[in-house]
C-alpha positions, 0 to 999 in steps of 0.5 A: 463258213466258219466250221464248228468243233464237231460234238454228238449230245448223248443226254440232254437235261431241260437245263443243258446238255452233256455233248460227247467231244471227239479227239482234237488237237487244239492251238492255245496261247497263256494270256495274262489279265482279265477275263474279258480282255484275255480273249481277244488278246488270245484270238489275235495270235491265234489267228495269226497262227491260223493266217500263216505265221506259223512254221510252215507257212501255212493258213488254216481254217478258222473254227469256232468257239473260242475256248478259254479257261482260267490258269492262274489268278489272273493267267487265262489259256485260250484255245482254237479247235484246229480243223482236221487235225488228229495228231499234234505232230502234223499240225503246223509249229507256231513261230510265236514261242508262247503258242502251243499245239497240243492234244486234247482226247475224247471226253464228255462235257456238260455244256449250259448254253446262254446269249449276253455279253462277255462279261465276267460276273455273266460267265462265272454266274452260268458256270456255277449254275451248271456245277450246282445242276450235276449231282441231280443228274448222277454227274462228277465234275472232271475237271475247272469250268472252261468256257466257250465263246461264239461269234465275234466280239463285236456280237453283243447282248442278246446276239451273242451265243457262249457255253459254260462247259465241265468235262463230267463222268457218272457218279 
């Protein structure tokens, strides 16, 4: 079983939620390209990181989701939740130069939930949406809209589960 990143909801709106994250240490590789492609070319070096191919030798369980956030026009950071993890120091050194294991501290996040397909027009339209419902609930967005992908590529249409998240504080 695939473990989850692990989060507590500490208010939920009809819309969306605002979740509380703990500290994490994540693994995360720049990919170039579309927003849908980037992706899975992301999840491909980070499970080889996951599977061994790191400096230790080492296989680490998977987490989901994928996250993914834009870095640049055409540049994407894609990231996976390293299971257990509290100290980047401790976690395995990737092997491949473009992967990095960094730190990311607790936070809250408001976090809109939606099924369909991975298309970009679909994640930018839900990232929006939350965005637009902050102020009404006294929220400040903190930071770009990141994104959230569950399951595998494979999972399309109505199976297929992903979040628009925005880290928030209070306004």
């Amino acid at each position: 079983m695939t473990a989850q990143q692990p989060y507590t909801v500490v208010r939920a709106f009809p819309s969306f939620d605002v979740r509380r994250y703990p500290d994490r240490v994540v693994v995360q590789v720049p990919v170039e390209g579309d927003f849908v492609r980037a992706a899975g070319r992301g999840v491909r070096q980070l499970l080889d990181y996951l599977g061994g191919r790191n400096r230790s030798g080492t296989s680490l369980p998977v987490t989901t989701p994928v996250l993914q956030e834009l870095a640049g026009e055409s540049r994407h950071l894609v990231s996976l939740v390293l299971q257990g993890h509290q100290d980047p120091d401790l976690a395995p050194g990737p092997l491949d130069e473009h992967l990095r294991v960094r730190f990311v501290p607790a936070h809250e996040a408001a976090v809109l939930r939606f099924g369909g397909g991975w298309s970009t027009g679909r994640f930018t339209d839900r990232g929006r949406a939350l965005l637009g419902w902050l102020p009404a609930a006294d929220l400040l967005p903190d930071g770009p809209v990141y994104f959230a992908r569950f399951g595998p590529t494979s999972r399309t249409g109505y199976l297929a589960t992903n979040e628009a998240l925005v880290r928030v504080i209070s306004a």
